[in-house]
The first five atom37 places (N, CA, C, CB, O) and aatype in JSON, in Angstrom:
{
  "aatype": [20, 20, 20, 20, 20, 20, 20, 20, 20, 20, 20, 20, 20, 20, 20, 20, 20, 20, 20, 20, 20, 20, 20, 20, 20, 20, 20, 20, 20, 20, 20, 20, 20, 20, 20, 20, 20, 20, 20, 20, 20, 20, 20, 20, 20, 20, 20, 20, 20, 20, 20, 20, 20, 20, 20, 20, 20, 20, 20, 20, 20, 20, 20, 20, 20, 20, 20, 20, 20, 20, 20, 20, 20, 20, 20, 20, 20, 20, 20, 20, 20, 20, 20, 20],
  "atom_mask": [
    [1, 1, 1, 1, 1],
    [1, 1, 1, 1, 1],
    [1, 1, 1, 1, 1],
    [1, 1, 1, 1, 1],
    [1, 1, 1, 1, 1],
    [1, 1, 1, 1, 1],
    [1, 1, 1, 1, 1],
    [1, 1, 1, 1, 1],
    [1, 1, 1, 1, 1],
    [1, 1, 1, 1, 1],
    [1, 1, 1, 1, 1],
    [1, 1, 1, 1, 1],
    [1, 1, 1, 1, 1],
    [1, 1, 1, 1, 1],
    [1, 1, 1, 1, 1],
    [1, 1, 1, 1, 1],
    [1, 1, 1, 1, 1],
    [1, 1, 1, 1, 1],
    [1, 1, 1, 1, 1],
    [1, 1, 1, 1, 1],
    [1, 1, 1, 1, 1],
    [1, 1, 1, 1, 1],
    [1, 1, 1, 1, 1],
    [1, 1, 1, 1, 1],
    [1, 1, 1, 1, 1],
    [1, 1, 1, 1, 1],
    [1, 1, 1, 1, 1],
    [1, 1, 1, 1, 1],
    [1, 1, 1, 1, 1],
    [1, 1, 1, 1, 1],
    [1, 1, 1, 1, 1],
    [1, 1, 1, 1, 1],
    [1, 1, 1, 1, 1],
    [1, 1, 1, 1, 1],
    [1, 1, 1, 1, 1],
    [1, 1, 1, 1, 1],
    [1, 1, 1, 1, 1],
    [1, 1, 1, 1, 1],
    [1, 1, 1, 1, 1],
    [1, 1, 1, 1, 1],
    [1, 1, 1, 1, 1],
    [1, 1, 1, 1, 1],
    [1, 1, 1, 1, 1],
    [1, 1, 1, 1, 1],
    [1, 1, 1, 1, 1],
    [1, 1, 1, 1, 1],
    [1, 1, 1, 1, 1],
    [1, 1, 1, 1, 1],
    [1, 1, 1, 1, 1],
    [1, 1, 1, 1, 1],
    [1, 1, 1, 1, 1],
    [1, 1, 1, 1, 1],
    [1, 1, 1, 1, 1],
    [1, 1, 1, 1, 1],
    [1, 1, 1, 1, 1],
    [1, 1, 1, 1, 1],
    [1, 1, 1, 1, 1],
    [1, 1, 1, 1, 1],
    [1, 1, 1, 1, 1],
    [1, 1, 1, 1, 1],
    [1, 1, 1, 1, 1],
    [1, 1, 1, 1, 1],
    [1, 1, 1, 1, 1],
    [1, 1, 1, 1, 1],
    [1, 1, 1, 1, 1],
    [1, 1, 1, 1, 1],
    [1, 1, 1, 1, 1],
    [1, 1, 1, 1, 1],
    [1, 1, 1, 1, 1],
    [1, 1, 1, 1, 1],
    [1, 1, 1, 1, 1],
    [1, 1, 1, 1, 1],
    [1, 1, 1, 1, 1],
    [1, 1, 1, 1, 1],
    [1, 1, 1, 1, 1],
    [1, 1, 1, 1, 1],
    [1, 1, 1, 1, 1],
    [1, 1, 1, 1, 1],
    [1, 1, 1, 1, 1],
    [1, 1, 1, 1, 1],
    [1, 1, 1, 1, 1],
    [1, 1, 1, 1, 1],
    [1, 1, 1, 1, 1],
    [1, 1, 1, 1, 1]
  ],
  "atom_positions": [
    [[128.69, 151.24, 162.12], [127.72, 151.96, 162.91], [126.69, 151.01, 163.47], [127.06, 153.06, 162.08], [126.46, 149.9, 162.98]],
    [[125.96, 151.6, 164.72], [125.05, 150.36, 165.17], [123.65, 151.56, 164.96], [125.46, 149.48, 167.19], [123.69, 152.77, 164.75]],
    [[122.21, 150.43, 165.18], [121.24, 150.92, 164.76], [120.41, 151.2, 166.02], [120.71, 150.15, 163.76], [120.29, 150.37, 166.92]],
    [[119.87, 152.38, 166.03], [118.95, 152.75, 166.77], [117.39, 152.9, 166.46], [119.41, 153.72, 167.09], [117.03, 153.45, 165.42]],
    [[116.3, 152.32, 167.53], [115.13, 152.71, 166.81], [114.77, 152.89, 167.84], [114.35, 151.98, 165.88], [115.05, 152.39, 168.93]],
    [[113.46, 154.37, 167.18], [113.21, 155.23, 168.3], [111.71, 155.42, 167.98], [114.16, 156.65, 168.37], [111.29, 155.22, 166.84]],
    [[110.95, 155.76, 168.91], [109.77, 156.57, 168.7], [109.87, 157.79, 168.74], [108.87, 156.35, 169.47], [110.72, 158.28, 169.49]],
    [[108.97, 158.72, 167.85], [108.86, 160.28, 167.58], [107.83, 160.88, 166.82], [109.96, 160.72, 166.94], [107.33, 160.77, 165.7]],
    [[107.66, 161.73, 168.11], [106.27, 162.14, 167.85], [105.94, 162.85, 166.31], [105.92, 163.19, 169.05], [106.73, 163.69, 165.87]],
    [[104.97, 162.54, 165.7], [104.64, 162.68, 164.32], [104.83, 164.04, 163.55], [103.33, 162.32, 164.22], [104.96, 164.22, 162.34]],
    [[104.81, 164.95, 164.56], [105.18, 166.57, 164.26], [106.67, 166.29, 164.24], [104.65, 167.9, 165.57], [107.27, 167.14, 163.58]],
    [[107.48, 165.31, 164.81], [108.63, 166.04, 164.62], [109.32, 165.06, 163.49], [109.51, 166.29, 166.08], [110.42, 165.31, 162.99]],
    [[108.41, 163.77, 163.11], [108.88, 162.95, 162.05], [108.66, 164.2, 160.81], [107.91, 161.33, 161.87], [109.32, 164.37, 159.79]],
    [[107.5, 164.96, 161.3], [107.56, 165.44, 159.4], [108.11, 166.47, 159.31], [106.17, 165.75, 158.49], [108.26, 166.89, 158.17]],
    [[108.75, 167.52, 160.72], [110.03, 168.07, 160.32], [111.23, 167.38, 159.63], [110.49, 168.53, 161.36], [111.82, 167.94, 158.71]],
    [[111.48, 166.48, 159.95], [112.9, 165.82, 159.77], [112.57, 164.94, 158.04], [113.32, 164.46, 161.46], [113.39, 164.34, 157.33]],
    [[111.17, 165.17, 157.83], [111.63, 164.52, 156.33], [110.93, 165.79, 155.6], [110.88, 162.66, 155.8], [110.8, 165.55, 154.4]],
    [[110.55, 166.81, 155.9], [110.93, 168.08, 155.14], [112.14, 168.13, 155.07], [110.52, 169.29, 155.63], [112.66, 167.95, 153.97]],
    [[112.88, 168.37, 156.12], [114.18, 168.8, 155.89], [114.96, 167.73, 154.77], [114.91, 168.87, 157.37], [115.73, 168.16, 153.9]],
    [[114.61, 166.19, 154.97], [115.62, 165.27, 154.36], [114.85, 166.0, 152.75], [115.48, 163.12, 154.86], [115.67, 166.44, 151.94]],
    [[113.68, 166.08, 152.48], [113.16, 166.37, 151.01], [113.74, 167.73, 150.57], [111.48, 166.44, 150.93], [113.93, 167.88, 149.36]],
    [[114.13, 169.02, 151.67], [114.94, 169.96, 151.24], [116.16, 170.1, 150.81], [114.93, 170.53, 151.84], [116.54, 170.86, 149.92]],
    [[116.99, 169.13, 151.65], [118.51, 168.88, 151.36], [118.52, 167.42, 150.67], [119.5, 168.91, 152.86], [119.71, 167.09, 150.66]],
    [[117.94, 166.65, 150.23], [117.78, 165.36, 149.23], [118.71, 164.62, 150.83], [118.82, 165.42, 147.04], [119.86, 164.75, 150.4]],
    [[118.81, 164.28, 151.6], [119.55, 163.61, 152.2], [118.5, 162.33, 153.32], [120.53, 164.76, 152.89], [117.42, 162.53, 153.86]],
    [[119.06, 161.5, 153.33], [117.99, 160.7, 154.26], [118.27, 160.92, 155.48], [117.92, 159.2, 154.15], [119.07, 161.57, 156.17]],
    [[117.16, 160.01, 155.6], [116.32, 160.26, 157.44], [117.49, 160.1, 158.32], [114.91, 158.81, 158.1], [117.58, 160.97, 159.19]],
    [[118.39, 159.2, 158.31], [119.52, 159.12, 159.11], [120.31, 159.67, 159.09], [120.0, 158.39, 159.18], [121.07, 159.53, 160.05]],
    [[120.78, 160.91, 157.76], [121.89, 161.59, 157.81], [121.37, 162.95, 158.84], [122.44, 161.93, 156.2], [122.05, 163.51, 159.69]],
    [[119.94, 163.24, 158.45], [119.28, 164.27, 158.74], [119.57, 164.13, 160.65], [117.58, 164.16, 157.99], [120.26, 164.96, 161.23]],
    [[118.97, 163.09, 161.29], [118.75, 162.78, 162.09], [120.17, 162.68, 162.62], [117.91, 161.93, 161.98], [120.02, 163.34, 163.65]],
    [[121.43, 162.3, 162.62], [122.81, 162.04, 163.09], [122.91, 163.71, 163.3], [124.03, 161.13, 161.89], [123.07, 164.07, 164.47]],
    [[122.83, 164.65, 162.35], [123.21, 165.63, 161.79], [122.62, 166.87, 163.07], [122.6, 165.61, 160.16], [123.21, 167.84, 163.53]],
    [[121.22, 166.33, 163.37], [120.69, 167.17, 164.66], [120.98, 166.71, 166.11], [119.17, 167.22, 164.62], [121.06, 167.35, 167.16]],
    [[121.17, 165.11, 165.76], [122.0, 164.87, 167.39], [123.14, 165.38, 167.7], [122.39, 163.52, 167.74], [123.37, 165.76, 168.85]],
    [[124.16, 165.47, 166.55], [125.55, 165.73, 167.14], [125.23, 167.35, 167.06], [127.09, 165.04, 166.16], [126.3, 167.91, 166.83]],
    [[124.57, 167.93, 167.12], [124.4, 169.27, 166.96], [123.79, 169.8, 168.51], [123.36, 169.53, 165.61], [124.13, 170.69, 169.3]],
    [[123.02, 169.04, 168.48], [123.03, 169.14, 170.07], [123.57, 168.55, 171.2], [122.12, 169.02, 170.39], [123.0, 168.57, 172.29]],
    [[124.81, 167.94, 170.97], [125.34, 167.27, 171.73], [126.53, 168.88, 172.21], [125.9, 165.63, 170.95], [126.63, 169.43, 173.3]],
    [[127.31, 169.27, 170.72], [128.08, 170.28, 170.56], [127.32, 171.9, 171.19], [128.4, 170.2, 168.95], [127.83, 173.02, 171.24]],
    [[126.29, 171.57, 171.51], [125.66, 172.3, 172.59], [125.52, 173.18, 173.37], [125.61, 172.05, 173.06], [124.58, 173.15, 174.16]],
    [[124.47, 170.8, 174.13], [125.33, 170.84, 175.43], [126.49, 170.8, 176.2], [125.14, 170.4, 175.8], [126.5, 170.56, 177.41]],
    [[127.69, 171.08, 175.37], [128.87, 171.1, 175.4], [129.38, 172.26, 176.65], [129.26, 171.34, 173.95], [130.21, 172.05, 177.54]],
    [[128.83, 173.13, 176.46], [128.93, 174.26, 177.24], [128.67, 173.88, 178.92], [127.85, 175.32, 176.64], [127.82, 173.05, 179.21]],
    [[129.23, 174.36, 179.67], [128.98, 174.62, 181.38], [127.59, 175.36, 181.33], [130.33, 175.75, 182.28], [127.18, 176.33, 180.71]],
    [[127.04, 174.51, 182.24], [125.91, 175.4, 182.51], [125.83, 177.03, 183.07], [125.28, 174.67, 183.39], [124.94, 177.86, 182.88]],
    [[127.26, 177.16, 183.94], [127.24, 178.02, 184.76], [127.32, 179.3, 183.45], [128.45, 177.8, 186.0], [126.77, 180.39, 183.53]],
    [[128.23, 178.77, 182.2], [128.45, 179.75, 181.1], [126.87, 180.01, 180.67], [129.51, 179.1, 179.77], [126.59, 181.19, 180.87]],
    [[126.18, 179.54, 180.35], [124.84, 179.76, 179.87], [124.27, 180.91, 180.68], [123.95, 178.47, 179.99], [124.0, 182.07, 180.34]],
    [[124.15, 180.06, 182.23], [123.57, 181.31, 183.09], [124.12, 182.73, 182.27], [124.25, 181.26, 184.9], [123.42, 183.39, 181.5]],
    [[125.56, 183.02, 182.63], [125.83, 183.65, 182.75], [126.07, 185.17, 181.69], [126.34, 183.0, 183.24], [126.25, 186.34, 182.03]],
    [[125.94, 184.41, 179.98], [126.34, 184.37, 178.94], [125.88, 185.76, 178.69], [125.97, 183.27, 178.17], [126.84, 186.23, 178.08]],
    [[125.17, 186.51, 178.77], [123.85, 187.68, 178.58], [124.97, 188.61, 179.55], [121.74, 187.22, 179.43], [125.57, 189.47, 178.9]],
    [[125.2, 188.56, 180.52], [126.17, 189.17, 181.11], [127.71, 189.84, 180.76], [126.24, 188.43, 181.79], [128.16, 190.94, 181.07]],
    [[128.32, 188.71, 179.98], [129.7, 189.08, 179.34], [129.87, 190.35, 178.71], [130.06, 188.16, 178.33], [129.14, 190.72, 177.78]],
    [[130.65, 190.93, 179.11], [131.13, 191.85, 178.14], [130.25, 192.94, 178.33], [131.15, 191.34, 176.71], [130.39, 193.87, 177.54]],
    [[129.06, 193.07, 179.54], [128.44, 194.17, 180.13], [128.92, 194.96, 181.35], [127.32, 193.76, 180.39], [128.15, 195.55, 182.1]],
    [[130.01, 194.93, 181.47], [129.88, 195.96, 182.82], [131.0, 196.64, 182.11], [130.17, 195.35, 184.68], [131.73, 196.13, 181.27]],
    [[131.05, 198.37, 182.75], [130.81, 199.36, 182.34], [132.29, 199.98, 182.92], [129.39, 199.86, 182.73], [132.08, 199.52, 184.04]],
    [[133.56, 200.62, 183.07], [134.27, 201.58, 183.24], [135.47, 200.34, 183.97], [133.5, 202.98, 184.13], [136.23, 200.53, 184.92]],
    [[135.33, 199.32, 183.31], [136.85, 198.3, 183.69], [137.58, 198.23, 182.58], [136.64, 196.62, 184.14], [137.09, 198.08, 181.46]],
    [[138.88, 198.34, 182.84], [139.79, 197.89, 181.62], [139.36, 196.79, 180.64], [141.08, 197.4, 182.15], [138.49, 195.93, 180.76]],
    [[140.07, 197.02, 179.79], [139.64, 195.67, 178.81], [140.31, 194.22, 179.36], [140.3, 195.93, 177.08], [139.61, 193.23, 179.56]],
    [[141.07, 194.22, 179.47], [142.14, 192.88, 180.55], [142.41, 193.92, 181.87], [144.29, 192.22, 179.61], [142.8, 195.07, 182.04]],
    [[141.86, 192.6, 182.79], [142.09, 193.4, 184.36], [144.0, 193.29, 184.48], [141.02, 192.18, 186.1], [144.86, 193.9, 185.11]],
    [[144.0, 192.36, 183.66], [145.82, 191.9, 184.07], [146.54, 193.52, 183.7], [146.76, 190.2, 182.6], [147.69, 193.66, 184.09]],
    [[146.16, 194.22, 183.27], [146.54, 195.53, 182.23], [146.74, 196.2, 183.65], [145.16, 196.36, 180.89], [147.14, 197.35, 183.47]],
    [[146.65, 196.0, 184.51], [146.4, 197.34, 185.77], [148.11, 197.51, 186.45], [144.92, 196.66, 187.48], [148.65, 196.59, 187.05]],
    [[148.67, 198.69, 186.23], [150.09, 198.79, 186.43], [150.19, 198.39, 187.97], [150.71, 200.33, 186.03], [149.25, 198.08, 188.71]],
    [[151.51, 198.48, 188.28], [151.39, 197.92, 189.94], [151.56, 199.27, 190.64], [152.76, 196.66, 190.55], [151.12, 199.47, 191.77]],
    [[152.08, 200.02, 190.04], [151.46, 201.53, 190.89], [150.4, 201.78, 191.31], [151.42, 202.62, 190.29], [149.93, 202.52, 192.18]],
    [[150.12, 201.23, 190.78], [148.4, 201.64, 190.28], [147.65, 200.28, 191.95], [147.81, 200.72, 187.53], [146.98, 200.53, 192.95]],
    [[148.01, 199.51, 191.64], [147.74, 198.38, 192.58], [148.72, 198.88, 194.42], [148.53, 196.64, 191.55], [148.2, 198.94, 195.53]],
    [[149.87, 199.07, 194.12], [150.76, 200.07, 195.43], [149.92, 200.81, 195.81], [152.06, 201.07, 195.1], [149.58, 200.55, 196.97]],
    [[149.28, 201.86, 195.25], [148.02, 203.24, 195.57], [147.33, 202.32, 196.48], [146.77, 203.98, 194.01], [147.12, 202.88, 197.56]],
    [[146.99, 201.35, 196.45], [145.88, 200.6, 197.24], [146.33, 200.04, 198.34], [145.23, 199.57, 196.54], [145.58, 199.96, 199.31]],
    [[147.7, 199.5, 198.39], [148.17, 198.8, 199.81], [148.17, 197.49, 199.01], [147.01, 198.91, 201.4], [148.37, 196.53, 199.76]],
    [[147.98, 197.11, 197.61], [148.66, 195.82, 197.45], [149.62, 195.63, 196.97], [148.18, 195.1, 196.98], [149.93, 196.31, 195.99]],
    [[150.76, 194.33, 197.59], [151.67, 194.13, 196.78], [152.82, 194.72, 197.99], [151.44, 194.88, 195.22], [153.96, 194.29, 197.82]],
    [[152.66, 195.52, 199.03], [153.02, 195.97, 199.66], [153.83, 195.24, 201.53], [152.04, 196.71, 199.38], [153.23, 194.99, 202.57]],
    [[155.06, 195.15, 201.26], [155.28, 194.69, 202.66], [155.09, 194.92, 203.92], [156.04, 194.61, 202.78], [155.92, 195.76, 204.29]],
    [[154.23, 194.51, 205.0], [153.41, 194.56, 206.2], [154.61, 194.16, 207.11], [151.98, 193.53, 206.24], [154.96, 193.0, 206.89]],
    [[155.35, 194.81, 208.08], [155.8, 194.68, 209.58], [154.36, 193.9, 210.5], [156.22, 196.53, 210.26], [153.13, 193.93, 210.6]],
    [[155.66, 193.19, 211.06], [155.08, 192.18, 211.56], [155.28, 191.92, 212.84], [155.33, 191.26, 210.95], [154.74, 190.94, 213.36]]
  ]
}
């Protein structure tokens, strides 16, 4: 492993050695332990974030749109051969 040294602001040094004094673990496990945590994240698309509050809210659609018979899609004019 290679070493990093950082500055941090003093409120958030004495979160991180509460926490190391809660879980007996040191400053570097503590500290690895919240980076890769937010790395796994920002992992996500932003556009998913926007959007996330949204899922699974709208109201009188099938559960899978793929579920929709093709009769059902024919009724509409799709799927349907057009003269030309």
């Amino acid at each position: 492993m290679k070493t990093l040294t950082v500055r941090l602001p003093d409120a958030l040094v004495a979160e991180i050695e509460a926490e190391c004094r809660q879980y007996q673990r040191s400053k570097s496990d503590v500290v690895r332990q919240r980076l890769s945590r937010q790395v796994r994240t920002r992992s996500r698309p932003a556009a998913f974030e926007a959007i996330a509050d949204l899922i699974g809210s709208a109201k009188g659609l099938p559960a899978d749109l793929s579920s929709q018979k093709k009769t059902y899609l024919k009724k509409r004019g799709y799927g349907l051969k057009r003269n030309r």
